[in-house]
PASEBA-1860 file (N, C-alpha, C; in nm, 3 decimals):
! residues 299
1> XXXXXXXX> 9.961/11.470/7.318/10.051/11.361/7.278/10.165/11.418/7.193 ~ 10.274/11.384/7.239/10.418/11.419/7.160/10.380/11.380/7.037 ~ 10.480/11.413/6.945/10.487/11.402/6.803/10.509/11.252/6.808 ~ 10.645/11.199/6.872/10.680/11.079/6.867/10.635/10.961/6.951 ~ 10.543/11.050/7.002/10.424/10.882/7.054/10.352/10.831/6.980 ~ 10.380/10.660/7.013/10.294/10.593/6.891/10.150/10.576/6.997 ~ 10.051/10.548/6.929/9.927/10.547/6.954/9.841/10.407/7.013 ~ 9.822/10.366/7.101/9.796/10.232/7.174/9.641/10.251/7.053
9> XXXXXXXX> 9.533/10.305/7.051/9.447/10.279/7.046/9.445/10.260/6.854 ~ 9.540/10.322/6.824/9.572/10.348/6.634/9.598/10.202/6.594 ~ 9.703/10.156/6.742/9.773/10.042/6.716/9.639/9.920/6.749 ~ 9.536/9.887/6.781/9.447/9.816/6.812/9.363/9.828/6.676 ~ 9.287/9.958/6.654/9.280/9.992/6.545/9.346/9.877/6.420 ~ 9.437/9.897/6.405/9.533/9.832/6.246/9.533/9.698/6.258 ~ 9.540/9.661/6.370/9.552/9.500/6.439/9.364/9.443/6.394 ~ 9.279/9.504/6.430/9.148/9.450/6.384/9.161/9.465/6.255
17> XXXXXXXX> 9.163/9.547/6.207/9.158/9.547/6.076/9.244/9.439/5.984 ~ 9.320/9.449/6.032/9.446/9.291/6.005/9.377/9.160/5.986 ~ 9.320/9.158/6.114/9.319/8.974/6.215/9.161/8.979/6.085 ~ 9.066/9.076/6.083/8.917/9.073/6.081/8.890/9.052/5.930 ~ 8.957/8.946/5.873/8.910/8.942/5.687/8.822/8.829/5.675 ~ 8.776/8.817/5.568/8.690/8.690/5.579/8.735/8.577/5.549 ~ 8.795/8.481/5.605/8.901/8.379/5.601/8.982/8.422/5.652 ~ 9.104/8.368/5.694/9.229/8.344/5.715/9.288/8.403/5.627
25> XXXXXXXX> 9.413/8.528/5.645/9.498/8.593/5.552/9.648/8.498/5.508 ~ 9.616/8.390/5.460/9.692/8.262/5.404/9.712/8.265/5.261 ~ 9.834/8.206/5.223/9.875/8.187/5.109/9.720/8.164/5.002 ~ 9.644/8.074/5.039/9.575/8.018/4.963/9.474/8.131/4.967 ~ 9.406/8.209/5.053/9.327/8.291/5.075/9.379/8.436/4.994 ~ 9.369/8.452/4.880/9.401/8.560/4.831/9.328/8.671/4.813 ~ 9.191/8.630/4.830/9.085/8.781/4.841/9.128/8.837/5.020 ~ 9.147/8.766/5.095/9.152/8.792/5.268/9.300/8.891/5.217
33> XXXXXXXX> 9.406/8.846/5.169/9.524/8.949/5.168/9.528/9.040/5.111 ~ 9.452/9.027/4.994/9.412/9.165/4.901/9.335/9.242/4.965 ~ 9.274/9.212/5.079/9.182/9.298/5.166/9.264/9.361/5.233 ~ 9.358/9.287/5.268/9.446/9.370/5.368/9.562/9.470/5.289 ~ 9.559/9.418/5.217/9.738/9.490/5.120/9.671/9.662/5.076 ~ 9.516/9.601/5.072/9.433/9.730/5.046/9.443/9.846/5.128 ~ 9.383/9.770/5.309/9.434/9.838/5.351/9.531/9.909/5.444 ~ 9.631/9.861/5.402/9.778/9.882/5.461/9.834/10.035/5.310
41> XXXXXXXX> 9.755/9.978/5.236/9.771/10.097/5.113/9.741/10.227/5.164 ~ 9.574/10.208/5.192/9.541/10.324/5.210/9.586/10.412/5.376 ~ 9.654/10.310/5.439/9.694/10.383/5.562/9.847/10.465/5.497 ~ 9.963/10.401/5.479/10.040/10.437/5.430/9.991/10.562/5.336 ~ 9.945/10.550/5.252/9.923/10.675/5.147/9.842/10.810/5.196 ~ 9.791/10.772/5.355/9.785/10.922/5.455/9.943/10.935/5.506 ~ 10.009/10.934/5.463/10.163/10.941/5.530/10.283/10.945/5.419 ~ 10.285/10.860/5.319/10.409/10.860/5.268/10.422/10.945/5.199
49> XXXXXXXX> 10.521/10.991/5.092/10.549/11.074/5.049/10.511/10.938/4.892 ~ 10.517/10.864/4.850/10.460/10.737/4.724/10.415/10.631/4.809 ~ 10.359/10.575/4.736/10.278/10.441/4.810/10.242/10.396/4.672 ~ 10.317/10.262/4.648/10.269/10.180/4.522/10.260/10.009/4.554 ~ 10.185/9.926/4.498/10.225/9.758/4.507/10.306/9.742/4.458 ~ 10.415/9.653/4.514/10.474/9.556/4.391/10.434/9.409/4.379 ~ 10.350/9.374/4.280/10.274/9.286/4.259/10.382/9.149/4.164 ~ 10.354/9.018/4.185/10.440/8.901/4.128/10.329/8.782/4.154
57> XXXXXXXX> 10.382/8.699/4.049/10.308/8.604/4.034/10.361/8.477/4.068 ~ 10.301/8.404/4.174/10.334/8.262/4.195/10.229/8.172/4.190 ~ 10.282/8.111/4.032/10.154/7.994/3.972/10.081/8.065/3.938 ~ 9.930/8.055/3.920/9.864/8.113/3.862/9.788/8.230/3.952 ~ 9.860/8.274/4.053/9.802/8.387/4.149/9.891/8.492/4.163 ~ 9.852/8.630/4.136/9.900/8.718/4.185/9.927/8.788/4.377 ~ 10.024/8.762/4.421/10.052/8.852/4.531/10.122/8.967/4.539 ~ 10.057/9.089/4.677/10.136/9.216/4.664/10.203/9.262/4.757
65> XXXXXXXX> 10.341/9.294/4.729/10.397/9.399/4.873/10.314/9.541/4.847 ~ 10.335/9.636/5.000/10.316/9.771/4.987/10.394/9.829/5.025 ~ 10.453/9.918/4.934/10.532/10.014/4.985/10.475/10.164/4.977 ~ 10.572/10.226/5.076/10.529/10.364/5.136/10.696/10.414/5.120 ~ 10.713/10.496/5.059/10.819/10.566/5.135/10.830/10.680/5.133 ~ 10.932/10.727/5.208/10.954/10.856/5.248/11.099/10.928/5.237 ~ 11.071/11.017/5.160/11.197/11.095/5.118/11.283/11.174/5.245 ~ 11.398/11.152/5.157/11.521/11.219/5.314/11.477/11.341/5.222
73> XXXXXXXX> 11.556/11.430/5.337/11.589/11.565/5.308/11.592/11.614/5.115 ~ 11.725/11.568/5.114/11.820/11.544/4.959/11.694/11.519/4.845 ~ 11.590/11.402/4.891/11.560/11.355/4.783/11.392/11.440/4.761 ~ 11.444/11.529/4.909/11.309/11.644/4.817/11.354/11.761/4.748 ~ 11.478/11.738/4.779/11.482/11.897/4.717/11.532/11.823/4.556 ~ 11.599/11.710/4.534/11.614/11.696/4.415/11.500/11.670/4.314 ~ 11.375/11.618/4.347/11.254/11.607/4.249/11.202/11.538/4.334 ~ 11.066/11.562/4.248/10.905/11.564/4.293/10.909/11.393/4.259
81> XXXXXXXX> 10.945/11.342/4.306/10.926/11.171/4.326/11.000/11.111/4.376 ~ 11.017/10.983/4.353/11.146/10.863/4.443/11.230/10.906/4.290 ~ 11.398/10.896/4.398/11.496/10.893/4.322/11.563/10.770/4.405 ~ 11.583/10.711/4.301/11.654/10.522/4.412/11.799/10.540/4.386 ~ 11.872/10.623/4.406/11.986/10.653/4.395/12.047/10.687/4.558 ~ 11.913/10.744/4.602/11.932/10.785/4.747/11.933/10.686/4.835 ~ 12.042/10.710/4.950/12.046/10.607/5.064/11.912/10.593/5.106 ~ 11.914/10.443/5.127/11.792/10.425/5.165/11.756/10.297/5.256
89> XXXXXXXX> 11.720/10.294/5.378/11.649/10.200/5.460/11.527/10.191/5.435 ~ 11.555/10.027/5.474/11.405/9.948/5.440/11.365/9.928/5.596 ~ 11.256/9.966/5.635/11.200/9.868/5.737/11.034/9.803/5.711 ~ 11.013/9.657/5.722/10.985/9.549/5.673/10.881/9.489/5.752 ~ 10.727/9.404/5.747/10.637/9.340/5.817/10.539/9.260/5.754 ~ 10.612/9.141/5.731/10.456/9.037/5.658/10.347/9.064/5.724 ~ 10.255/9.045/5.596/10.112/9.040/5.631/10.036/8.881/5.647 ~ 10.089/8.857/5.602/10.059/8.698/5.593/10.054/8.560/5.706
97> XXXXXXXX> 9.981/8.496/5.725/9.977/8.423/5.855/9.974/8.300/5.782 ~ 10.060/8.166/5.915/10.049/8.042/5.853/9.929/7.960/5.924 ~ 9.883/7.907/5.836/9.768/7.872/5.788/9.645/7.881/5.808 ~ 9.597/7.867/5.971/9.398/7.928/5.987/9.451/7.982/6.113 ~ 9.465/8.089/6.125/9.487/8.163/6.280/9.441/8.307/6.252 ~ 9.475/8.354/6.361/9.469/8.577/6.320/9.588/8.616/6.354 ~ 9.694/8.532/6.397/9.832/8.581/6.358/9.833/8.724/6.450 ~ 9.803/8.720/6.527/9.825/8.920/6.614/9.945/8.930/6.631
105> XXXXXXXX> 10.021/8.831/6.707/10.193/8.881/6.754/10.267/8.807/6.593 ~ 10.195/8.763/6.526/10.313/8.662/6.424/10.202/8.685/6.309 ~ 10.226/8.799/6.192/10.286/8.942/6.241/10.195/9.070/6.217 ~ 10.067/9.051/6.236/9.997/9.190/6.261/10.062/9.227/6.355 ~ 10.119/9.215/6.478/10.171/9.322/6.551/10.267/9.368/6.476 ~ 10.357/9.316/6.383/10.455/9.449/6.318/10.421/9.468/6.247 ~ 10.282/9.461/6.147/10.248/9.541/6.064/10.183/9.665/6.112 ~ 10.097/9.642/6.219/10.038/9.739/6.275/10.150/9.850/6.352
113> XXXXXXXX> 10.263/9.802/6.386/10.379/9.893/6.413/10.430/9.972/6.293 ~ 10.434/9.914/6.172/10.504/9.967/6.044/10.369/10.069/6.055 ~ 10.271/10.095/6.062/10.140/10.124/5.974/10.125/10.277/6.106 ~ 10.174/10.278/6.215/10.187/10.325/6.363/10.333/10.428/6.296 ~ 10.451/10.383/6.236/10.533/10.451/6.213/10.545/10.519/6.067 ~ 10.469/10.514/6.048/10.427/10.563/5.918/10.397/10.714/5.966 ~ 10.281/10.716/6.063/10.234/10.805/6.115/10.340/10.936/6.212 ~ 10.423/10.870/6.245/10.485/10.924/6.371/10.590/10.954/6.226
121> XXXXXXXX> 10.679/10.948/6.086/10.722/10.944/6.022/10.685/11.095/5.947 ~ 10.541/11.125/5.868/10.505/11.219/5.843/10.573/11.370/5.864 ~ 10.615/11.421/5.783/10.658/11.539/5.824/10.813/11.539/5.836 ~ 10.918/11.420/5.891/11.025/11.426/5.967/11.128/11.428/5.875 ~ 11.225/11.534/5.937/11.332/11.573/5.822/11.434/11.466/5.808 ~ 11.443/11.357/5.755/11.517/11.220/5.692/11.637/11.269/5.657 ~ 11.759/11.190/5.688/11.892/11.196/5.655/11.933/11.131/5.573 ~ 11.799/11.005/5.572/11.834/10.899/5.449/11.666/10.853/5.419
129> XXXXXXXX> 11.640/10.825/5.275/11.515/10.807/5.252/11.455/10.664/5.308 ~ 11.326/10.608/5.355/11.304/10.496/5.428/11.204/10.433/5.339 ~ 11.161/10.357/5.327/11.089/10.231/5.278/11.010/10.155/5.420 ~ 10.883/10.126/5.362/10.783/10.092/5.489/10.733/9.988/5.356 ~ 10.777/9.863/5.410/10.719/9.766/5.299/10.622/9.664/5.423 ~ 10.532/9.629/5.355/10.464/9.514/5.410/10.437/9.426/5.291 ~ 10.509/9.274/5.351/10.565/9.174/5.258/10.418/9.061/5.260 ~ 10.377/9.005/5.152/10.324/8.873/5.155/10.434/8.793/5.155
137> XXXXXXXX> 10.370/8.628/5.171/10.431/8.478/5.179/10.557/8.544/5.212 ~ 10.579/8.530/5.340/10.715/8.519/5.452/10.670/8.375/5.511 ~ 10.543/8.343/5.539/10.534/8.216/5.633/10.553/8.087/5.540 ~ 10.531/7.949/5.550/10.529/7.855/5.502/10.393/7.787/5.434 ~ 10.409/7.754/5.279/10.541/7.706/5.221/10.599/7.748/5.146 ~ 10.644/7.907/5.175/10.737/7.965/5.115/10.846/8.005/5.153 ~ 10.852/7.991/5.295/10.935/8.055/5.416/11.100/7.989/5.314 ~ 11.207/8.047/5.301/11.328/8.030/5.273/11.308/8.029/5.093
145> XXXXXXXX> 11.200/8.063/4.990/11.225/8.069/4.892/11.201/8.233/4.843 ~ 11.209/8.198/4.708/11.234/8.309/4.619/11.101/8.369/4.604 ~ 10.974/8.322/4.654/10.827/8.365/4.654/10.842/8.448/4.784 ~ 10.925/8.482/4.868/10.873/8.519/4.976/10.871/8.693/4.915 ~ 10.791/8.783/4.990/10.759/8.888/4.909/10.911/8.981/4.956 ~ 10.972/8.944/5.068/11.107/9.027/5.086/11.193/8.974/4.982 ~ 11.196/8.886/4.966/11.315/8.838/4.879/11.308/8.901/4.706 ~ 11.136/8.895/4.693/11.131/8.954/4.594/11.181/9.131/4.569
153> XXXXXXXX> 11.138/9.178/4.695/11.222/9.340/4.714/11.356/9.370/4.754 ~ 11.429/9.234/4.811/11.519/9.303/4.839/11.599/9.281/4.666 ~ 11.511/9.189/4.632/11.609/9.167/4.460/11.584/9.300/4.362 ~ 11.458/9.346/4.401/11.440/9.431/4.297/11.516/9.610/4.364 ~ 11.561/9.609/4.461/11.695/9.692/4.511/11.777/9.634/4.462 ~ 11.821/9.520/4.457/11.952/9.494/4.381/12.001/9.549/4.262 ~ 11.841/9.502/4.175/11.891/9.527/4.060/11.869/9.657/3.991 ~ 11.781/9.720/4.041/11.802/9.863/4.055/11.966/9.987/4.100
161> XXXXXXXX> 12.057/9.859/4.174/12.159/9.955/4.212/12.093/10.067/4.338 ~ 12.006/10.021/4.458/11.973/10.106/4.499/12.058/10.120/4.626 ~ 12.121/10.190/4.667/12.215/10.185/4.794/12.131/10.179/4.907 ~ 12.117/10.048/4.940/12.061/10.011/5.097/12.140/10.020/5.249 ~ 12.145/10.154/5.286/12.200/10.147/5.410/12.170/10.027/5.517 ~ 12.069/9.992/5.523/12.036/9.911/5.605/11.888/9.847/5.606 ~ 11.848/9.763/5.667/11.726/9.735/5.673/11.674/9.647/5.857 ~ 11.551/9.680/5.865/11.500/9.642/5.960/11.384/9.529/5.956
169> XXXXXXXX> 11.397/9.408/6.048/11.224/9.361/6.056/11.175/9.357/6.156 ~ 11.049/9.390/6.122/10.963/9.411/6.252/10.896/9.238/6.252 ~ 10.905/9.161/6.320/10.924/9.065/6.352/10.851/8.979/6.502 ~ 10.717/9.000/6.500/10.672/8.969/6.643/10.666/9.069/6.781 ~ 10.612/9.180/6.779/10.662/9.277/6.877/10.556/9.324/6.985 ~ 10.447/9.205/7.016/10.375/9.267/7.119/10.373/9.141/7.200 ~ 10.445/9.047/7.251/10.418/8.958/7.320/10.559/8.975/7.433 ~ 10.449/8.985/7.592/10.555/9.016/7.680/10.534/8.939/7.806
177> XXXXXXXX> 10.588/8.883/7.893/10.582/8.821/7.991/10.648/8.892/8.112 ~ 10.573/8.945/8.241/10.697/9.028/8.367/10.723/8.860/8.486 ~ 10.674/8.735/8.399/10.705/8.665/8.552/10.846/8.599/8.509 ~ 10.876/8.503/8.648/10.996/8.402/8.575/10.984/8.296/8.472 ~ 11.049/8.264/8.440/11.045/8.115/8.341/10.969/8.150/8.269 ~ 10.952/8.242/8.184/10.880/8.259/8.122/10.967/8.314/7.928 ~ 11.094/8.294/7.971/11.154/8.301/7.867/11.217/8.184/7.845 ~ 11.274/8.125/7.687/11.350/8.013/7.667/11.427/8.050/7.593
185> XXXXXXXX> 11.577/7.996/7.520/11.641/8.042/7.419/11.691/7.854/7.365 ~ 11.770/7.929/7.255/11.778/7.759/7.109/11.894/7.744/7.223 ~ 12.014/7.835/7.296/12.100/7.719/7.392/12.082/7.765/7.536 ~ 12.052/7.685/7.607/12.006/7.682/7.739/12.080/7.810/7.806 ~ 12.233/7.814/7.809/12.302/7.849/7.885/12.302/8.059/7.852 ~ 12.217/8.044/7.772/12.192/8.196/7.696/12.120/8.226/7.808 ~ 12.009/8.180/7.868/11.941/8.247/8.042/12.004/8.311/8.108 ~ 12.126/8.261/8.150/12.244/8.308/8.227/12.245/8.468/8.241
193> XXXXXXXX> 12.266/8.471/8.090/12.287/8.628/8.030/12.196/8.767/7.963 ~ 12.071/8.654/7.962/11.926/8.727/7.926/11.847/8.718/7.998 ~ 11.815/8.628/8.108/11.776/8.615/8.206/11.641/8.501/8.162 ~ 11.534/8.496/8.234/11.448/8.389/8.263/11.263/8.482/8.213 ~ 11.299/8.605/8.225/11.161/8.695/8.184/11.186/8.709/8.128 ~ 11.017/8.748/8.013/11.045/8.794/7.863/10.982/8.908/7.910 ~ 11.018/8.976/7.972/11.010/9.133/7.942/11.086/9.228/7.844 ~ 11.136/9.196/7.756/11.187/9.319/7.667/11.192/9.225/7.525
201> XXXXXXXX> 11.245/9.382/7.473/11.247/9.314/7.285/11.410/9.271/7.262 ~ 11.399/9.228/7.156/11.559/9.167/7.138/11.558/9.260/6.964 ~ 11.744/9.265/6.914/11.787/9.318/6.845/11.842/9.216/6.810 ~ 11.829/9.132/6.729/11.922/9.006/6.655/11.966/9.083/6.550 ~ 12.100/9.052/6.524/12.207/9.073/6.461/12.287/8.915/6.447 ~ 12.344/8.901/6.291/12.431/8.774/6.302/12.550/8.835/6.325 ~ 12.625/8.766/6.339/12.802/8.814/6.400/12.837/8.871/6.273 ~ 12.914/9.021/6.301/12.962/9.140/6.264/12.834/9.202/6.170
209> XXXXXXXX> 12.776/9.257/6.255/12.648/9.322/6.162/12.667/9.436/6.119 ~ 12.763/9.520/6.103/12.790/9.632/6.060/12.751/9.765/6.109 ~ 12.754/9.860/6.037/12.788/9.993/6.066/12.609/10.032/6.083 ~ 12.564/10.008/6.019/12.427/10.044/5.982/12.330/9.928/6.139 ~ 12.367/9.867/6.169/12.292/9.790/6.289/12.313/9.815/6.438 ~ 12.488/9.892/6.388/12.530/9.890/6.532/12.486/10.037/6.576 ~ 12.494/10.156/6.462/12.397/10.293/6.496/12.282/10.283/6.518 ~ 12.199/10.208/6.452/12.060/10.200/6.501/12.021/10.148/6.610
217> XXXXXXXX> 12.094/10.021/6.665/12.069/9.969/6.778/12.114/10.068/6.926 ~ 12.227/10.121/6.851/12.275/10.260/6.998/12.155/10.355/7.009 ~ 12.117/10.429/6.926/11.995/10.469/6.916/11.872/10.440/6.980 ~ 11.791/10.302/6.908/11.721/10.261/6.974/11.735/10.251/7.138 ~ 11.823/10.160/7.177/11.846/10.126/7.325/11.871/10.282/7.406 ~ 11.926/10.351/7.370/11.934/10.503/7.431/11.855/10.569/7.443 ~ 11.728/10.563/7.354/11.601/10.662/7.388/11.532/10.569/7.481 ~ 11.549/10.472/7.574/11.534/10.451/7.658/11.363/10.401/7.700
225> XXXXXXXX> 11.291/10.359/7.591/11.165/10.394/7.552/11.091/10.203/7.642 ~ 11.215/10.130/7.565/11.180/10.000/7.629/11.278/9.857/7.658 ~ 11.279/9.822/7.778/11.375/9.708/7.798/11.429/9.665/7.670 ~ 11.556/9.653/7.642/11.607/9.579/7.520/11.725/9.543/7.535 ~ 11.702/9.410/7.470/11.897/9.329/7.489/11.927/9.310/7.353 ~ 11.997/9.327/7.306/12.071/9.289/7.186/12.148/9.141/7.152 ~ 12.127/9.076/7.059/12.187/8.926/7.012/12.258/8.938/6.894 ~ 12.335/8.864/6.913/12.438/8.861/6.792/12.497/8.748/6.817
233> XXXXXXXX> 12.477/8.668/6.709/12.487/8.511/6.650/12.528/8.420/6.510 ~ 12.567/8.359/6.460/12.548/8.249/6.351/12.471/8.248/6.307 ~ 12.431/8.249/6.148/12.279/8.263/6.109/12.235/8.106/6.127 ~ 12.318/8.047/6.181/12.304/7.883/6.133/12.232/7.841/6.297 ~ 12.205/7.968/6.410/12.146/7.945/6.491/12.015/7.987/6.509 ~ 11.920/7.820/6.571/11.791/7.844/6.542/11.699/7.998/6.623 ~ 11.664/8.096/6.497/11.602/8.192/6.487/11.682/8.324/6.479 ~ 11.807/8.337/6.441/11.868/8.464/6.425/11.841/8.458/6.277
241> XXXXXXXX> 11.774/8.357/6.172/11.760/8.430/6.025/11.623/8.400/6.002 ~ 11.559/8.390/6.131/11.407/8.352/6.099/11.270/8.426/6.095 ~ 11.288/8.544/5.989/11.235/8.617/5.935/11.269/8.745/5.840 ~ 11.210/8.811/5.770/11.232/8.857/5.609/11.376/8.953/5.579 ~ 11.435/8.950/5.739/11.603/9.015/5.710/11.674/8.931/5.655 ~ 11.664/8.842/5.642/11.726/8.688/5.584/11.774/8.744/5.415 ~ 11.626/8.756/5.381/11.672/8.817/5.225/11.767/8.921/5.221 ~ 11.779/9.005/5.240/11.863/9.109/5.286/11.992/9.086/5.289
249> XXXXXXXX> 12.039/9.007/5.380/12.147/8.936/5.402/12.166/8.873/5.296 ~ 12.120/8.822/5.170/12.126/8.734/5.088/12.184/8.818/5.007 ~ 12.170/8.960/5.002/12.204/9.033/4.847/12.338/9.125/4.900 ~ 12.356/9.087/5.043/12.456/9.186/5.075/12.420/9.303/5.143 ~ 12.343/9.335/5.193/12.284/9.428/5.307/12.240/9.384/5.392 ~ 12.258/9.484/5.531/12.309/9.513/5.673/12.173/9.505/5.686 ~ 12.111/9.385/5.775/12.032/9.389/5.830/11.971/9.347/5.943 ~ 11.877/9.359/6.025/11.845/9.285/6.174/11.703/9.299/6.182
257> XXXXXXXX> 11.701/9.233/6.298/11.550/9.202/6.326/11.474/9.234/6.483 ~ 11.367/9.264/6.462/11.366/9.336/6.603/11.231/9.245/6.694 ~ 11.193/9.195/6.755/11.162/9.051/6.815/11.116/9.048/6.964 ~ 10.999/8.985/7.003/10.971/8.958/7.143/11.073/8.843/7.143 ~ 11.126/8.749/7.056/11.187/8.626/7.054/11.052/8.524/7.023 ~ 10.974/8.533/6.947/10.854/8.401/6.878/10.831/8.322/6.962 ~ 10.866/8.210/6.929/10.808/8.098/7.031/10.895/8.070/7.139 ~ 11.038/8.149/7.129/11.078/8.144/7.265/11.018/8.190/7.407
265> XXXXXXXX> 10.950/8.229/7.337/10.887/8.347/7.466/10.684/8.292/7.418 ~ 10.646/8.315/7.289/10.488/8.320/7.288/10.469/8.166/7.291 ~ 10.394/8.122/7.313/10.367/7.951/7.321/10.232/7.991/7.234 ~ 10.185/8.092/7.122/10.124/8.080/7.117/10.113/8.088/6.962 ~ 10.265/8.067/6.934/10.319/8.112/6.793/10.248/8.011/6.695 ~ 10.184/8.000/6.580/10.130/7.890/6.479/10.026/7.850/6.576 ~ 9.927/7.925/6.650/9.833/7.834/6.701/9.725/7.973/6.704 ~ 9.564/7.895/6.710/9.473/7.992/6.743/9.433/8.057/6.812
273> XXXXXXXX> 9.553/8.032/6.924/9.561/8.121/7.036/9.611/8.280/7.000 ~ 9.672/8.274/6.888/9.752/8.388/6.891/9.629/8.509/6.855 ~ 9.573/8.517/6.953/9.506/8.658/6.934/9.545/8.801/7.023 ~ 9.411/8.906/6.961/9.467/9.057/7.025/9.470/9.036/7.184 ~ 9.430/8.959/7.238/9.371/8.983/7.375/9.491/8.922/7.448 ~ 9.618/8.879/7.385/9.715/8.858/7.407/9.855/8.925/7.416 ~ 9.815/9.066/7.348/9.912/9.131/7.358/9.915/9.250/7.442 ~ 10.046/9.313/7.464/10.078/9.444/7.508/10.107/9.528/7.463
281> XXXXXXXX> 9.971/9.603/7.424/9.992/9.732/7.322/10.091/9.830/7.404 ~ 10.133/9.855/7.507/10.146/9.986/7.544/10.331/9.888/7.486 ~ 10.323/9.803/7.528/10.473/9.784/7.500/10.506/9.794/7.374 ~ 10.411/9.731/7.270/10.404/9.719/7.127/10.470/9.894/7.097 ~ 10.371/9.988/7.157/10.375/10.142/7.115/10.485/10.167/7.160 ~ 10.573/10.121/7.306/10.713/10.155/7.313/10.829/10.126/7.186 ~ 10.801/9.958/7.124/10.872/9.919/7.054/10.850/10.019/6.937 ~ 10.747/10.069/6.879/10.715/10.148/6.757/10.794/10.329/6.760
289> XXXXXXXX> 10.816/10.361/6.908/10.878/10.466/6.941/11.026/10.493/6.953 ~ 11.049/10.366/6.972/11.201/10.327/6.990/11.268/10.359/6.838 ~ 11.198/10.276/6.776/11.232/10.235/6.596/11.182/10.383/6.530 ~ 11.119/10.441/6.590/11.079/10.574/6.513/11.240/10.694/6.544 ~ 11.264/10.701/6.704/11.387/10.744/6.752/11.486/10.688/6.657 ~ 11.514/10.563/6.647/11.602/10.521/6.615/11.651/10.565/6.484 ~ 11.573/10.582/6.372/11.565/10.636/6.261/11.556/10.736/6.208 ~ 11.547/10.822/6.285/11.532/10.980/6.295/11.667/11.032/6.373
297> XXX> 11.736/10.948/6.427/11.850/10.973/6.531/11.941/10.930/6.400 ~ 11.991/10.901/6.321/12.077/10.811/6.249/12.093/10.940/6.180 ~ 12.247/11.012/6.146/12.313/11.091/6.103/12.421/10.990/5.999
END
């Protein structure tokens, strides 16, 4: 196996371990997420170069992001730790599911992708340092506030002064369909131009996404790894800000989201259907190879 193949069976792997807590990994369920934040810790910390929580309190409960990151080039030779001075991409994957489901495509599949590129990450000589966060409360009823765990990181880059080249979310990435009609979009006449199968991933971008979305997306789509169309839209259209790049966008950084398209495409989104036996790992592992290229390609 190449260096830069992601792993179908690693990726099944991270996904049980995800879906399999005791309860539902829900806002209210806070031993089930602490199970998991655990271990999303200890995977990351076979890989990163730091791996710490950032832990916050909403009401009388503590929740945690995890971060992993990994030093560019620059920021090893300047010292033996994180220097947040250095350019730096975030790429991003709640752990959190709304309300009693196992959540596999919405979003253990992009955590288990973040947790997949972690791995394929190890070792690789960085041009810019990266961030592998996995966010609590992204879902509802926190979805659009200041509890959501991105919003809480992308603030604490803010106020740090940390130069965010860009950021990514991994956002739903193993749900695929090869028949017709099997895709929908928020305006009808979008079929036309994306067609009627959900065979590939999408690159949402809101209109003029910058310098940092439009290299990564050339990238990605060029290593040729898996069907992909690119969107670029109004955030005010339903699902181009509907997940943790949103924050991002809020503080002034370049960000996008990377997507089977949710319930345009899964009918199985917020329901207990959404399990493993539903997805397409081998595609999932394309999408995780793409985003690994993509980031390693960025000069």
């Amino acid at each position: 196996m190449r260096a830069n193949n992601a792993d179908t069976i690693r990726l099944k792997q991270h996904l049980e371990k995800i879906i399999k807590t005791r309860g539902p990994r829900n806002y209210i369920n806070t031993a089930a997420l602490d199970s998991v934040a655990k271990y999303i810790y200890s995977q990351l910390n076979l890989y990163a170069d730091s791996v710490h929580y950032q832990e916050y309190r909403v009401g009388l409960k503590t929740y945690k992001n995890v971060i992993g990151r990994f030093f560019s080039k620059k920021e090893k030779t300047i010292m033996l730790g994180p220097h947040y001075k250095e350019k730096t991409i975030v790429v991003g994957a709640h752990y959190d599911v709304c309300e009693n489901q196992d959540g596999a495509d919405d979003n253990a599949s992009g955590v288990a992708g973040l947790l997949e590129l972690a791995r394929l990450l190890k070792g690789s000589e960085l041009n810019y340092s990266i961030e592998l966060v996995a966010y609590s409360l992204e879902e509802p009823p926190f979805f659009r506030t200041e509890q959501m765990g991105s919003y809480v990181h992308a603030r604490s880059l803010y106020r740090k002064g940390v130069p965010v080249y860009g950021m990514i979310s991994l956002e739903m990435i193993g749900f695929f369909k090869d028949e017709r009609k099997t895709q929908s979009y928020p305006l009808g006449f979008l079929k036309l131009f994306y067609g009627s199968r959900g065979n590939y991933i999408t690159l949402v971008n809101k209109n003029f996404p910058g310098k940092f979305c439009r290299k990564f997306s050339k990238q990605f789509i060029q290593s040729k790894c898996i069907r992909t169309k690119k969107f670029s839209g109004p955030k005010f259209l339903p699902g181009v800000d509907f997940s943790d790049h949103l924050n991002y966008w809020k503080f002034g950084y370049r960000a996008l989201m990377i997507t089977d398209t949710s319930f345009y495409r899964n009918k199985n989104y917020h329901e207990s259907t959404d399990t493993i036996e539903t997805l397409d790992l081998k595609r999932m592992a394309k999408v995780t190879e793409a985003v690994f290229i993509g980031l390693t390609g960025l000069k």
